[in-house]
N, C-alpha and C positions, 0 to 999 in steps of 0.2 A: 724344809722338806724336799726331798730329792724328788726330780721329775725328768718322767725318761726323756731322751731327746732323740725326736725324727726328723729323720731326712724324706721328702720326698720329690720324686723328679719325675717332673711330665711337662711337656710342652704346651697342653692344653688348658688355659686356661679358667676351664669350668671345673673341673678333676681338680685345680689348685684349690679352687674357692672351696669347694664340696669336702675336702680334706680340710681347711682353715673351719669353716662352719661346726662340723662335730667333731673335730679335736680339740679342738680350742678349749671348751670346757671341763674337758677331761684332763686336767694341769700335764699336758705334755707340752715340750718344749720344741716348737717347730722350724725348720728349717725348707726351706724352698729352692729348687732348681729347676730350669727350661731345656738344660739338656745333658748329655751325658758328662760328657768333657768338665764341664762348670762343675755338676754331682761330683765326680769323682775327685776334684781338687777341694768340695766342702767337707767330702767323705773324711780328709785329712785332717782340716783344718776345725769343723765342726765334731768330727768325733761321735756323730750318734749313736745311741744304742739301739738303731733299726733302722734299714735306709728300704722303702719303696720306692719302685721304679717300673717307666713304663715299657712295653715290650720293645716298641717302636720310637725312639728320639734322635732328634739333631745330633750329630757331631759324633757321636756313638751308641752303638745299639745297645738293647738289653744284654745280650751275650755277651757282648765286647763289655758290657760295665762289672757283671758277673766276674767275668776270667779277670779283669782287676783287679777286681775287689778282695776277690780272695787271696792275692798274690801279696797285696798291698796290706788289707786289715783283715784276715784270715775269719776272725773272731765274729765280726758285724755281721746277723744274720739280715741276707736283701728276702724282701717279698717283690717278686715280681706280676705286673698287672696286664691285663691285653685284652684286647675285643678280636683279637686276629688269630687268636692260637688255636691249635687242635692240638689230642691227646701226644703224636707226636712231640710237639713242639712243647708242649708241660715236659715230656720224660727230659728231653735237652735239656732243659734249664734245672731241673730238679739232679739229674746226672752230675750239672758244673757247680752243684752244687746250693742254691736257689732254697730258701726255708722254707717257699710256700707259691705256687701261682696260683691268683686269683683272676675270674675273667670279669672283665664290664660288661653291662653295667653290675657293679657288685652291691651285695646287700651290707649293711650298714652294721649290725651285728654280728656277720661271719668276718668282718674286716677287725671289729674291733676284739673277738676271739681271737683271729690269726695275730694278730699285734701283741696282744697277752701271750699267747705261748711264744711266740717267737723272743718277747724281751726274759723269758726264762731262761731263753737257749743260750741266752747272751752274757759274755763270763762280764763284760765290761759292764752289765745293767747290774747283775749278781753282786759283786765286790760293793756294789752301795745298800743291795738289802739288808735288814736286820739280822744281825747272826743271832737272835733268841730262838731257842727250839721248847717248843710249849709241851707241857705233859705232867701230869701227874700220877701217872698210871704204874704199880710195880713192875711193869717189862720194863717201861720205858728209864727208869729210876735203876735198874739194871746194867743198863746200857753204858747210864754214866757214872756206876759207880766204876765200870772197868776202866773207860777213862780216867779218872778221879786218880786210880794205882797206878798211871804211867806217866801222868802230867810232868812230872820231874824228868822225862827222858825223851830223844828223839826218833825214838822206836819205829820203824818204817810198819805204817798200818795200810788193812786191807778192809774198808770198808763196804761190808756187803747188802743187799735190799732190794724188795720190789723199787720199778722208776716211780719217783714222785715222792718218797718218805721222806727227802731230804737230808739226804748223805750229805751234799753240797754244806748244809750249815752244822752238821757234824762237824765235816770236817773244819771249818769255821772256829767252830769252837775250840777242836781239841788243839788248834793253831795257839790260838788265845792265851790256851791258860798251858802253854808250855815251855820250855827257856828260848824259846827262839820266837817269842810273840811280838819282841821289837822289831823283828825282820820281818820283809814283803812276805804275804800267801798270793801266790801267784796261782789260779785256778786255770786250766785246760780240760774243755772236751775234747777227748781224742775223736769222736762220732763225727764233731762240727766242722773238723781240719780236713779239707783233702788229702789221698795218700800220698800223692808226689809231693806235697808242702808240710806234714808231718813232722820230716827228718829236720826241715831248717829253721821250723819253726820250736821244737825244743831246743836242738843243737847247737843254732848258729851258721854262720858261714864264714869262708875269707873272700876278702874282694879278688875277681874272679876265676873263682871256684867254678864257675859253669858260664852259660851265658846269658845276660842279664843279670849278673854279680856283682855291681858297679860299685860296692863299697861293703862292706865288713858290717856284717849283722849283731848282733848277739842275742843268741838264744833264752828261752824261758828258763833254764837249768840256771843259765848263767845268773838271770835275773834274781830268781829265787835264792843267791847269794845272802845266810846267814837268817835264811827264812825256810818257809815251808812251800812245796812245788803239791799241789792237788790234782793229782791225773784222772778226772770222771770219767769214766765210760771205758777204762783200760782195755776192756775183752776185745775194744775196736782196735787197736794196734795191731800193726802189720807186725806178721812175726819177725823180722827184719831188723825191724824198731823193737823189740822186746828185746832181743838179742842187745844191743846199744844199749838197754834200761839196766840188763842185766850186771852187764859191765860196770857202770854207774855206782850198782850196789852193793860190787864187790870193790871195786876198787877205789870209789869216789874222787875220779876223774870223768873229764869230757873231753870230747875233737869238735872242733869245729868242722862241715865239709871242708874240702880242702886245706885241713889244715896239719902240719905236724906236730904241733905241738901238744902235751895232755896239758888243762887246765882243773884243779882243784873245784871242785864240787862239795859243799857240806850242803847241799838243800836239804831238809828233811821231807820225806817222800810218805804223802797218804795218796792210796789209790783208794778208787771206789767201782763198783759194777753192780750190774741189776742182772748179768747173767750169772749161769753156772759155769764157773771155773775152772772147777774137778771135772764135768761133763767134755767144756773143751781142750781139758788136760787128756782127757781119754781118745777124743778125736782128732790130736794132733795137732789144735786150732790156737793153743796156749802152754807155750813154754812150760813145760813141769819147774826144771829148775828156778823158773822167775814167780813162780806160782810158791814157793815152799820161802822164798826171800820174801813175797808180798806177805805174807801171809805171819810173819815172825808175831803178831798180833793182830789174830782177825778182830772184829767186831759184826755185829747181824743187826741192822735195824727192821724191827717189825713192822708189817701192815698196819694200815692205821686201824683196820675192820676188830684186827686184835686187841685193840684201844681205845674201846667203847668209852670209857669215860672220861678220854681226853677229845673225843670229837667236839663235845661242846665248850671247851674250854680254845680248841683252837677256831673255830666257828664263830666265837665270839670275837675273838682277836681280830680274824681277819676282815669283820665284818666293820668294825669301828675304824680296823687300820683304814678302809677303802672307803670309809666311808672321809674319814678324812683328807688321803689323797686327791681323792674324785670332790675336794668340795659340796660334798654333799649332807645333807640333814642328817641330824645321828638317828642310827635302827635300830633294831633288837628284835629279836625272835623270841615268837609266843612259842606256848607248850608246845603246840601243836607242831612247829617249824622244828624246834629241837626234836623231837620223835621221827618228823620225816629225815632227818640229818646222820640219827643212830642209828635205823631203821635200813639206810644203805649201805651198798657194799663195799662200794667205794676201791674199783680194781686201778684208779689212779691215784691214790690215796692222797696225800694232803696237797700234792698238785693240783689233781682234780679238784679239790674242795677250794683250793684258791681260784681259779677260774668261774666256778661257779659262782661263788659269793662275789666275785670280782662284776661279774655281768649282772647280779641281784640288786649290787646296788648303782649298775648304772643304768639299768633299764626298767626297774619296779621303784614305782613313784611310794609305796604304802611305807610309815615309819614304822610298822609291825611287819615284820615278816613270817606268815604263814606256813602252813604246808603247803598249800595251793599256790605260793610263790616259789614255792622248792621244787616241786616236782616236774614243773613242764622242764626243768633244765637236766632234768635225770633222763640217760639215755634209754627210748621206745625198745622194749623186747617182747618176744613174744613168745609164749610157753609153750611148746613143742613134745607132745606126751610121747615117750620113748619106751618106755615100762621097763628101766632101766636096763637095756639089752642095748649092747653098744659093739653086737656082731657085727655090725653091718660098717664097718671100718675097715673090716679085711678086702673092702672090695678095691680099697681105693690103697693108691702106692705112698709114700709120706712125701713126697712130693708134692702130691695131690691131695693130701690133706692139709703140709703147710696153705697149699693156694686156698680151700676151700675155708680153713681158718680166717686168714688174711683178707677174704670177702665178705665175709658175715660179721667181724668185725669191725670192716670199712663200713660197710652198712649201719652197724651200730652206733658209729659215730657220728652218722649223719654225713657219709662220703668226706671226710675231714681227715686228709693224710694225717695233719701232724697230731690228731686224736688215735687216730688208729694205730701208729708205730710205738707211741708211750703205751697205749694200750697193751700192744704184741709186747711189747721191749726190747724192739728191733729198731733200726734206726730207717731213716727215709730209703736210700738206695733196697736198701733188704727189703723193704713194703713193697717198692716200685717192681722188683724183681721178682715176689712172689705173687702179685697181682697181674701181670702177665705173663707168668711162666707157664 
């Protein structure tokens, strides 16, 4: 059974124990460091798939481990921790890129929430999930008979959905069962990469190309050599870099920076996004041309709210999976738990439902799972009688209604960035920016 592996790095050694104490039971594989310099050389050598860190350490700072990290393992989302910070001091780190600040003393719950989403974020934890995708439902049966007619081919797809449907194991799959399923699937969020690392991190580089080039990289394209390249989150590309994709899939060559030479590319290319395409083909925001080449075979994966009779089917999955993971007693949900389960809306859809059920069965002792165990984890709203007259929007500019969105949604989530951006379907920078705009 695979078990994610953490890093965490703090000097103090109460925060070490306090971290050993309630992880430990939750089959993660842990790693420890006292200061930055040490961290960043485990970072390498250990490999985790989540490194926490504290704001403040020996030999180097939070910041300084950040702009490394990302330099170095682009991929590895850090949560950063501190008893010193102000909102300031969250945007910087969140800016350099940071999956999550949390302040001390922290609660024990929202720690092992931010943990959960963040090893979702994480392509390196992904590559070891299950690529089953559960459903019995005629959408869903839909879906894959269109795969079914292209498996014989390496068709450049465009897989589209709300965040959390699980495009990611779509795409997984239609890897699998296609001629190029002997070769690497190499998965990229383009959301998760900063923009000035981006380019070198599909592309490549030559040794030096700029400065700090000290030897000849090779790119994800490259890697996906004779395999399939999974670009999530595509709509995040800089138009720049589209430009560069586009060329790709006309001419199936790449440049390394700095380099003159073209080098052959056969990856086969699925993209995926959770936004609208066509909307930012109208705004300028999304290559038409790269947009009409992704697209040579869309696909739509539906909400799961659309899939009333696969919620319980995947419900159950996840429940037995976690409950094995986590070591823990087998569960099962009465009527009762199944009804509250269908009964929601589920606007993060089977992400959502894995988080949930993830914390159900690490923190409710009962081998029945209830409604009354479901529901304190469904997020508090409050109905607001309007009589459906929704004049009263003209007051405000769409600036000012993205911010006012972007608030009551944060609210929603219980002040949980990385809840509220899956939520939006924006990614952290876009929250940060319309939350104080």
């Amino acid at each position: 059974m695979f078990s994610p592996k953490l890093l965490i790095i703090d000097d103090d050694e109460t925060i070490l124990f306090s971290f050993k104490s309630f992880l430990n039971e939750h089959k993660f594989s842990l790693e420890f460091s006292k200061n930055g310099k040490d961290g960043l050389e485990k970072l390498s050598s250990f490999q985790p798939n989540l490194v926490i860190a504290d704001y403040k350490m020996p030999e180097m700072t939070g910041l300084e481990f950040i702009k490394a990290s990302k330099i170095l393992h682009p991929n590895t989302p850090v949560i950063i921790m501190s008893a010193f910070g102000d909102s300031n001091t969250k945007r910087v780190f969140l800016d350099e890129g940071a999956f999550e600040y949390i302040e001390k003393p922290f609660d024990i719950e929202s720690v092992l929430n931010s943990i959960s989403l963040a090893l979702e974020s994480s392509p390196l934890f992904m590559a070891n999930e299950p690529t089953q995708y559960i459903g019995e439902s005629t959408i869903i049966k839909s879906v894959f008979d269109q795969i079914d007619k292209a498996k014989n081919t390496t068709i450049t797809m465009l897989i589209e959905g709300e965040s959390g449907t699980g495009k990611d194991l779509i795409a997984n799959y239609i890897h699998n069962n296609s001629p190029v399923a002997n070769g690497p699937f190499i998965s990229i969020n383009c959301a998760a990469i900063p923009e000035s690392l981006i380019e070198s991190e599909l592309f490549g580089y030559e040794k030096g190309a700029f400065t700090g080039a000290d030897e000849q990289k090779i790119g994800k394209f490259e890697h996906a050599k004779n395999g399939t390249i999974f670009l999530d989150e595509i709509g995040e590309l800089p138009l720049s870099i589209q430009a560069k994709l586009l060329r790709i899939l006309q001419n199936k060559t790449i440049e390394r920076i700095g380099g003159a030479n073209s080098i052959a590319s056969n990856a086969r290319i699925i993209a995926a996004t959770n936004k609208n395409l066509r909307q930012m083909v109208a705004d300028k925001d999304f290559r038409e041309d790269l947009y009409y080449r992704l697209t040579s075979f869309p696909l739509h994966i539906p909400a799961l709210r659309n899939r009333e009779n696969d919620i319980t089917l995947i419900a159950d999955y996840l429940l037995q999976r976690f409950c094995t993971e986590f070591n823990k007693k087998k569960k099962s949900f009465s009527d009762t738990g199944l009804k509250a389960l269908k009964k929601y809306h589920w606007p993060g859809n089977i992400r959502e439902l894995q988080n949930i059920i993830s914390r159900i069965v690490l923190l409710e002792s009962s081998n029945i799972i209830h409604a009354e165990h479901i529901l304190p984890y469904f997020p508090k709203t409050e109905s607001i009688e309007t009589e459906n007259d929704i004049s009263f929007i003209t007051q405000y500019t769409e600036k000012e209604l993205l911010k006012l969105h972007a608030q009551e949604t944060f609210k929603l989530c219980h002040y949980n960035k990385s809840d509220a951006a899956k939520r939006l379907g924006i990614n952290y920078r876009t929250l940060i920016k319309r939350l104080e705009s």
